[in-house]
DSSP file (Angstrom, degrees, kcal/mol; ACC not computed):
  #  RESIDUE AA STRUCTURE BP1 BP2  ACC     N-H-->O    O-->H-N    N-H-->O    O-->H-N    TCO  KAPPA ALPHA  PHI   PSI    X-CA   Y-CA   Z-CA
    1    1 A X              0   0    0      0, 0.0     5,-0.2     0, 0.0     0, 0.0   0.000 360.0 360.0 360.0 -40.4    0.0    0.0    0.0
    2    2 A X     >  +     0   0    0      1,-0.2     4,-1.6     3,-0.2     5,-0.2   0.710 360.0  69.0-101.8 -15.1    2.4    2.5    0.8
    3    3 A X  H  > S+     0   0    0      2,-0.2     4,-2.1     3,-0.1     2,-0.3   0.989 102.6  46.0 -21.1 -86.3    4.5    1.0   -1.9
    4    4 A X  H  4 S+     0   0    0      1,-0.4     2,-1.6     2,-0.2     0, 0.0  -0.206 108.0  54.5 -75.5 178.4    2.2    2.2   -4.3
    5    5 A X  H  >>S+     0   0    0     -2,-0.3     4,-1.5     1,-0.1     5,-0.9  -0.668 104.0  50.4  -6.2 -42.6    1.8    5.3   -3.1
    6    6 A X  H  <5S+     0   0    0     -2,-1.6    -2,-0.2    -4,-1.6    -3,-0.1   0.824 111.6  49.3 -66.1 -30.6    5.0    6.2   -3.0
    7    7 A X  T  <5S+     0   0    0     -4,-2.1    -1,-0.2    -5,-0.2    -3,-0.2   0.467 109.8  56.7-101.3  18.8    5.5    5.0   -6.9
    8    8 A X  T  45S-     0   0    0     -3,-0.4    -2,-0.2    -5,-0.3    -1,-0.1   0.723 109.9-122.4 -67.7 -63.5    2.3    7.1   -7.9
    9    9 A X  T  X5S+     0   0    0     -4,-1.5     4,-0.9    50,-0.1     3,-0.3   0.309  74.2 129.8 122.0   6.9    3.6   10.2   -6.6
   10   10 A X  T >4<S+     0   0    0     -5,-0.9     3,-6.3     1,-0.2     4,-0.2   0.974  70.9  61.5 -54.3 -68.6    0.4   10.6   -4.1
   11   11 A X  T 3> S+     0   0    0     -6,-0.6     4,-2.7     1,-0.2    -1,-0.2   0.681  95.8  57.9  -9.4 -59.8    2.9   11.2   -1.3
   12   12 A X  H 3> S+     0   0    0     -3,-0.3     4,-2.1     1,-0.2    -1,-0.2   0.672  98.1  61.5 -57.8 -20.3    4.4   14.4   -3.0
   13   13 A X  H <X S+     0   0    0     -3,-6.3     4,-1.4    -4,-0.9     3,-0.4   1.000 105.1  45.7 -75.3 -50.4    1.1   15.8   -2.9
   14   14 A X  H  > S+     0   0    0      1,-0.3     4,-2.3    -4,-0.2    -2,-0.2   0.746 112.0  54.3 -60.3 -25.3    1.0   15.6    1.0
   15   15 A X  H  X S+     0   0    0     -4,-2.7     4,-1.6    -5,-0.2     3,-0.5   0.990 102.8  51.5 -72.2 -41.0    4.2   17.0    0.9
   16   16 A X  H  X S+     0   0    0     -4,-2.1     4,-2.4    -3,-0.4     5,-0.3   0.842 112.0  53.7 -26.0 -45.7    3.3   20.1   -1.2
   17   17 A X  H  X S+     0   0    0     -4,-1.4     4,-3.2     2,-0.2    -1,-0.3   0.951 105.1  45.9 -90.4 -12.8    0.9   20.5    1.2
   18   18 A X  H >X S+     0   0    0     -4,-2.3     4,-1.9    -3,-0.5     3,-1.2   0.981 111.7  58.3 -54.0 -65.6    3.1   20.4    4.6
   19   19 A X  H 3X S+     0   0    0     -4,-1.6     4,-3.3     1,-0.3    -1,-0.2   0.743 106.3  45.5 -73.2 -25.3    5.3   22.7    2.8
   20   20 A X  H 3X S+     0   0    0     -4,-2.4     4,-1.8    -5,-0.3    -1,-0.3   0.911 112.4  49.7 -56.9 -39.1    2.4   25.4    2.2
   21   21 A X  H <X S+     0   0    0     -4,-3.2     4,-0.8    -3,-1.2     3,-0.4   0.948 113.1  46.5 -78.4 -32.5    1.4   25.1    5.5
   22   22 A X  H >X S+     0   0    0     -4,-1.9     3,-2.9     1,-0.2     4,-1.9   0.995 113.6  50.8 -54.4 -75.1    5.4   25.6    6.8
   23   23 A X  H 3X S+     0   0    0     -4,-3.3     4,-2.0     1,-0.3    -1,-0.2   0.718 115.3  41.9 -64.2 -14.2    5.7   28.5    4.4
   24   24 A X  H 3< S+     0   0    0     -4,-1.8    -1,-0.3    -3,-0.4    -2,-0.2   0.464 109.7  53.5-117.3  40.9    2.5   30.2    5.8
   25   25 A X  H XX S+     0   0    0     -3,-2.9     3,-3.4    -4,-0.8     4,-2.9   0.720 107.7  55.0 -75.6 -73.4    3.0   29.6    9.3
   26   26 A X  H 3X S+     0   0    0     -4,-1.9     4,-2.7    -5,-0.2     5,-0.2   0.906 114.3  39.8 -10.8 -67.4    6.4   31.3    8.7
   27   27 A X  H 3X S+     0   0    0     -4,-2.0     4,-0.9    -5,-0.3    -1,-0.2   0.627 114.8  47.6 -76.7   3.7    4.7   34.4    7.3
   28   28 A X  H <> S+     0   0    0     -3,-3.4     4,-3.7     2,-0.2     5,-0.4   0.853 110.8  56.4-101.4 -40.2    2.0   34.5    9.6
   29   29 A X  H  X S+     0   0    0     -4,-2.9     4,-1.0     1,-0.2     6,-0.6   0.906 108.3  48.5 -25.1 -55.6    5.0   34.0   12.4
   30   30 A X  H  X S+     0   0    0     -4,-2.7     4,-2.4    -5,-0.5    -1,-0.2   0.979 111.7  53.0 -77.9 -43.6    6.8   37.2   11.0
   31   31 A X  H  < S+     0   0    0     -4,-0.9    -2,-0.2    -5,-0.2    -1,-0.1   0.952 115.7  30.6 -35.5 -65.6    3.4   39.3   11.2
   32   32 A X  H  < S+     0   0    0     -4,-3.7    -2,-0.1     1,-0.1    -3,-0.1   0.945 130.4  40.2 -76.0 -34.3    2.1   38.9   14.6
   33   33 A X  H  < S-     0   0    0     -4,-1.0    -2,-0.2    -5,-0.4    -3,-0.2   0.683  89.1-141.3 -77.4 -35.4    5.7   38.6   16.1
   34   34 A X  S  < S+     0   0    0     -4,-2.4     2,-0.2    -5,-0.3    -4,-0.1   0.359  73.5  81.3  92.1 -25.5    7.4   41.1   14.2
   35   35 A X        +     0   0    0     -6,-0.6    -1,-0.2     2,-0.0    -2,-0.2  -0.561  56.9  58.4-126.9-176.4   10.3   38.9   14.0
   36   36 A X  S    S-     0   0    0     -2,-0.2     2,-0.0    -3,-0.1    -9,-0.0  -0.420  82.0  -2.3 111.3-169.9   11.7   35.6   11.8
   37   37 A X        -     0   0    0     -2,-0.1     2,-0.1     2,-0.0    -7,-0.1  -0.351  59.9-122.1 -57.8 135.0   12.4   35.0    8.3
   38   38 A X     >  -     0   0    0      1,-0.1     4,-0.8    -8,-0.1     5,-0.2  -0.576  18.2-133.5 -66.3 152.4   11.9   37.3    5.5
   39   39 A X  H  > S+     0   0    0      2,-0.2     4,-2.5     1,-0.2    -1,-0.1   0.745 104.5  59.4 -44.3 -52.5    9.5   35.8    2.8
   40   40 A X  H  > S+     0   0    0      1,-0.2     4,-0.9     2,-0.2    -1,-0.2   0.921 101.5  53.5 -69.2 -64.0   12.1   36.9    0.1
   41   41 A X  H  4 S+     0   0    0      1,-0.2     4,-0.3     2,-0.2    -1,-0.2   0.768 122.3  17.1 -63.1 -52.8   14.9   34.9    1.4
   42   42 A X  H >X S+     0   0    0     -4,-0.8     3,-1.6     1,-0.1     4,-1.0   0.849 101.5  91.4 -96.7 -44.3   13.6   31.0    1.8
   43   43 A X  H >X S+     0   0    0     -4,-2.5     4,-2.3     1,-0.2     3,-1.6   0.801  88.2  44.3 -30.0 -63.7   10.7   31.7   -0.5
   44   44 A X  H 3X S+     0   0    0     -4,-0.9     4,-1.0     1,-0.2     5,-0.3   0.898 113.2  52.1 -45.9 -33.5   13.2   30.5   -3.8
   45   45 A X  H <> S+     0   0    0     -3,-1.6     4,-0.8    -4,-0.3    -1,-0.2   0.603 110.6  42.4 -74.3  -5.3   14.5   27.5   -2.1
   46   46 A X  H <X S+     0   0    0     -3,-1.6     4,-1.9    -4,-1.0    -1,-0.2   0.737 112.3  56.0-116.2 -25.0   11.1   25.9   -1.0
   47   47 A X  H  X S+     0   0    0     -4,-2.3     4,-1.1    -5,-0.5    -2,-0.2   0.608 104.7  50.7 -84.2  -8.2    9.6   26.7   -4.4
   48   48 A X  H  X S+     0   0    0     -4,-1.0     4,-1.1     2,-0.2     3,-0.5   0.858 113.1  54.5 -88.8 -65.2   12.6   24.6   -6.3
   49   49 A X  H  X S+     0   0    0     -4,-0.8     4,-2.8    -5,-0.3    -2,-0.2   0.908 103.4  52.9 -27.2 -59.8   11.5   22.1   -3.8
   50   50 A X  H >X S+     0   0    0     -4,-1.9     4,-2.3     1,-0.3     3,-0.9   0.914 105.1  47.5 -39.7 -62.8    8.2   22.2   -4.8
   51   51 A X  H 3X S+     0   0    0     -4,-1.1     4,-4.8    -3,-0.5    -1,-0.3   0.704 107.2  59.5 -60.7 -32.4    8.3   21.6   -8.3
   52   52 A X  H 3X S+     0   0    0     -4,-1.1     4,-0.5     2,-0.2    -1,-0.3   0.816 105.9  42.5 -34.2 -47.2   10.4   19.0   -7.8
   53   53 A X  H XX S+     0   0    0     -4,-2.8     3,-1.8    -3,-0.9     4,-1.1   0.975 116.2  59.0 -71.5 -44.1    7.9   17.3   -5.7
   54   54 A X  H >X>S+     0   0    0     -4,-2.3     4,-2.0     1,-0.3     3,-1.1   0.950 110.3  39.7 -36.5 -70.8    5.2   18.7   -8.9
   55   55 A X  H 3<5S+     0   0    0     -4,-4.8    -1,-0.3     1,-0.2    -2,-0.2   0.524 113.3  54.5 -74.5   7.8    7.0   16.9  -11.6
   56   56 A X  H <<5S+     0   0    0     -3,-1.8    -2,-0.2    -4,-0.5    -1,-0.2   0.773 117.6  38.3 -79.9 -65.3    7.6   13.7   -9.3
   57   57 A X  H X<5S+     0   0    0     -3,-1.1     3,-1.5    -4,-1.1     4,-0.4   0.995 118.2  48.5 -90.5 -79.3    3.8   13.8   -8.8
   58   58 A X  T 3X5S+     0   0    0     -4,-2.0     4,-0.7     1,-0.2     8,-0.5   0.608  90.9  85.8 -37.6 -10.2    2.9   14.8  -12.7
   59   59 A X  T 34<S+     0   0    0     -5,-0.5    -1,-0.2     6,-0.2    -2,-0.2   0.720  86.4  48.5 -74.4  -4.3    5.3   12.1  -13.9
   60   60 A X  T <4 S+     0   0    0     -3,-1.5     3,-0.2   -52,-0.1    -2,-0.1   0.883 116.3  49.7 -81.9 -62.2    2.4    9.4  -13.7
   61   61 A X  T  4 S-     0   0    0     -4,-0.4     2,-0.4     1,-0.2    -2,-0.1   0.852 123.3 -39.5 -21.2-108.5    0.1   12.2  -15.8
   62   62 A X    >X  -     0   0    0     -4,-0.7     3,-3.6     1,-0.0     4,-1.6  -0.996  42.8-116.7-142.6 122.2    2.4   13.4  -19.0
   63   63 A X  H 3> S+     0   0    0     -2,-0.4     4,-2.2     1,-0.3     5,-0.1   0.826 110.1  63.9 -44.1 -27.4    5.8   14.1  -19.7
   64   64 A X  H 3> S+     0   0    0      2,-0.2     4,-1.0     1,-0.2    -1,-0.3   0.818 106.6  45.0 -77.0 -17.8    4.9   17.8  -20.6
   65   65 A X  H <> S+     0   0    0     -3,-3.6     4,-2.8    -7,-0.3     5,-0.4   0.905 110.5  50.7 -89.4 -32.9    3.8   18.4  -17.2
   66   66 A X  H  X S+     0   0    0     -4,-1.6     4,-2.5    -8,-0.5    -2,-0.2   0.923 114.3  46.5 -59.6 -42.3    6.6   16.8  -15.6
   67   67 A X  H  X S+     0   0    0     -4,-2.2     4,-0.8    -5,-0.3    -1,-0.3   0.761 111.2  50.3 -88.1   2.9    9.0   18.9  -17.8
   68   68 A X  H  X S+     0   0    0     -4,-1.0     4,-2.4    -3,-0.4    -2,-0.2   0.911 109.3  54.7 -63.1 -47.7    7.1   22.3  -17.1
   69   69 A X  H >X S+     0   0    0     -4,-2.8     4,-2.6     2,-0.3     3,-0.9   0.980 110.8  45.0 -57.6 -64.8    7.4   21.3  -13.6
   70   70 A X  H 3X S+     0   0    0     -4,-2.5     4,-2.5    -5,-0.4    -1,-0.2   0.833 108.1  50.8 -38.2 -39.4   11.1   21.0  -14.0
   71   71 A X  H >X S+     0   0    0     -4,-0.8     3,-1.0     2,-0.2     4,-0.8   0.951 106.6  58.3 -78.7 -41.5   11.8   23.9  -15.8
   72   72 A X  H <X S+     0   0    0     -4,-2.4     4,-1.8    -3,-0.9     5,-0.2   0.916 111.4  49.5 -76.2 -64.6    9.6   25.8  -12.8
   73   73 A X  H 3X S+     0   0    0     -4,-2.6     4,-3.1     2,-0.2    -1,-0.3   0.753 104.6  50.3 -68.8 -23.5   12.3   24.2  -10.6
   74   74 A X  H <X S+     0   0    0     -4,-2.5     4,-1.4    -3,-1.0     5,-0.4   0.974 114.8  48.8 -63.4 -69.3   15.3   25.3  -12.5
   75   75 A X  H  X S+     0   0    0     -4,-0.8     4,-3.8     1,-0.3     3,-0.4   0.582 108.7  48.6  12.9 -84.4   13.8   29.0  -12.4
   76   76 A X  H >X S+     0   0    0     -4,-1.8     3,-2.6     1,-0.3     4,-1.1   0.979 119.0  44.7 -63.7 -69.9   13.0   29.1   -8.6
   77   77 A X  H 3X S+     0   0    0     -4,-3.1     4,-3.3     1,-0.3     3,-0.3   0.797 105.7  54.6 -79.9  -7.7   16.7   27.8   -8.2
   78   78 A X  H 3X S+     0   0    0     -4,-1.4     4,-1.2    -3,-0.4    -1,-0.3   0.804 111.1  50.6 -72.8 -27.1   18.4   30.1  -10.6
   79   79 A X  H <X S+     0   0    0     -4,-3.8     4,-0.7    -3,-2.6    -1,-0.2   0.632 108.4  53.6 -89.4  10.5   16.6   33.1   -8.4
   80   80 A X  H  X S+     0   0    0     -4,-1.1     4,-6.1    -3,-0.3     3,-0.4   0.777 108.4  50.5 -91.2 -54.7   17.9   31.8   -5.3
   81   81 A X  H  < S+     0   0    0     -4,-3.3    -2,-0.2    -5,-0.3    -3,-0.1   0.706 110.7  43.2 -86.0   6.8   20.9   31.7   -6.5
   82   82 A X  H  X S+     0   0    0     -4,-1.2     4,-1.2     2,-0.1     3,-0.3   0.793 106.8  59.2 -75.4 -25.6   21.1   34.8   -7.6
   83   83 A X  H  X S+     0   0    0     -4,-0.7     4,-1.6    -3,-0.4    -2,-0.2   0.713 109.1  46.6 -75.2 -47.5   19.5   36.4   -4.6
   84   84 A X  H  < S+     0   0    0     -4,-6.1    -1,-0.3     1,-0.2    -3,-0.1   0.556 106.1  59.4 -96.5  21.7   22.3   35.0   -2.1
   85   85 A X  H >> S+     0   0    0     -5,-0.4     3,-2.9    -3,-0.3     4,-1.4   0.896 109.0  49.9 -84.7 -51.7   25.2   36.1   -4.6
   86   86 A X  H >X S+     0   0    0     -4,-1.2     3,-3.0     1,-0.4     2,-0.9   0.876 115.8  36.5 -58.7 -73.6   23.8   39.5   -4.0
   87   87 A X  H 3< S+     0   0    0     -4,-1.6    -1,-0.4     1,-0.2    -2,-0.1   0.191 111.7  58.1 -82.9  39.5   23.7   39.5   -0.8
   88   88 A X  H <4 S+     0   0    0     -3,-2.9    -1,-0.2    -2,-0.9    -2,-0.2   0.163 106.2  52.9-100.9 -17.4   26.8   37.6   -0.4
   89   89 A X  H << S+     0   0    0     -3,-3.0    -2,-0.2    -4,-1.4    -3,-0.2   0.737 104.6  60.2-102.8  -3.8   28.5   40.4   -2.4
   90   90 A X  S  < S+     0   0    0     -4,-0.8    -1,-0.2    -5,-0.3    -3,-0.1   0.661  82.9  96.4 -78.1  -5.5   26.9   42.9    0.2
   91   91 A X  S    S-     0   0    0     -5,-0.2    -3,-0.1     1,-0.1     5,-0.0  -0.550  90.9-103.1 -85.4 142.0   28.6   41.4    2.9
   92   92 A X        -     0   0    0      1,-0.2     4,-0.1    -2,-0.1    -1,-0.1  -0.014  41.2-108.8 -45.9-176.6   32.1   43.1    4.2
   93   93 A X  S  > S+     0   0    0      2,-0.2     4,-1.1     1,-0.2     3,-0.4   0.522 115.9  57.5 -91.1 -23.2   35.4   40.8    2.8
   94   94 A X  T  4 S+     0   0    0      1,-0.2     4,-0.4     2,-0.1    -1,-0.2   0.966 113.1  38.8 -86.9 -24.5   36.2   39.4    6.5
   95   95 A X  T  4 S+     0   0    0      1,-0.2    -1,-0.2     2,-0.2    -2,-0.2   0.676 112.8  50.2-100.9  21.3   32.7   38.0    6.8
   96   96 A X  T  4 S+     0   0    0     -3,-0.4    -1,-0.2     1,-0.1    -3,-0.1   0.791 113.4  53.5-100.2 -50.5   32.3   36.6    3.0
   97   97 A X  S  < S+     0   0    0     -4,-1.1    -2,-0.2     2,-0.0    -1,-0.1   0.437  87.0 126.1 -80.4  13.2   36.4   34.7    3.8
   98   98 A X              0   0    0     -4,-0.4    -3,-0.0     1,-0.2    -4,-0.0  -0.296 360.0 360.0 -52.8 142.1   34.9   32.9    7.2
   99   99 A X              0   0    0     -2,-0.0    -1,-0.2     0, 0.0    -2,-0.0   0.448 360.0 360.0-108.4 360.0   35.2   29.2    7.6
């Protein structure tokens, strides 16, 4: 049973949805609290997740959704990683050469 479920792709939907509920527990956390992660910061990384889990899930469906989904995820991770080279290049030189 859980076999199959796992080579469907059913699973990935419950993860999709844990990871919605994470990211707006997070934002609803920085609202009332004032304090925590910015949105902007994790937001790329959890959405290359996603799509992963998407085209995982759509690979039972059709290969065109499965590669949309993929391409979704390169996207999401090419703006993450641009997002921490910027602010990696805001940072002074002693704390960018830390081990």
């Amino acid at each position: 049973m859980i076999a199959g479920w796992i080579a469907s792709g059913g699973i990935a939907g419950c993860i999709l949805g844990l990871t919605v509920l994470e990211v707006a527990a997070l934002a609803l956390y920085r609202r009332i609290a004032g304090a925590g992660l910015v949105l902007a910061d994790y937001l790329p990384n959890i959405l290359a997740g996603d799509f992963l889990l998407l085209a995982w899930w759509c690979a039972a469906a059709h290969w065109v959704w499965a590669a949309a989904a993929l391409l979704g995820a390169l996207l999401a991770h090419a703006a993450d990683m641009a997002g921490r080279m910027v602010r990696a290049r805001a940072l002074p030189f002693e704390q960018k050469h830390t081990i």
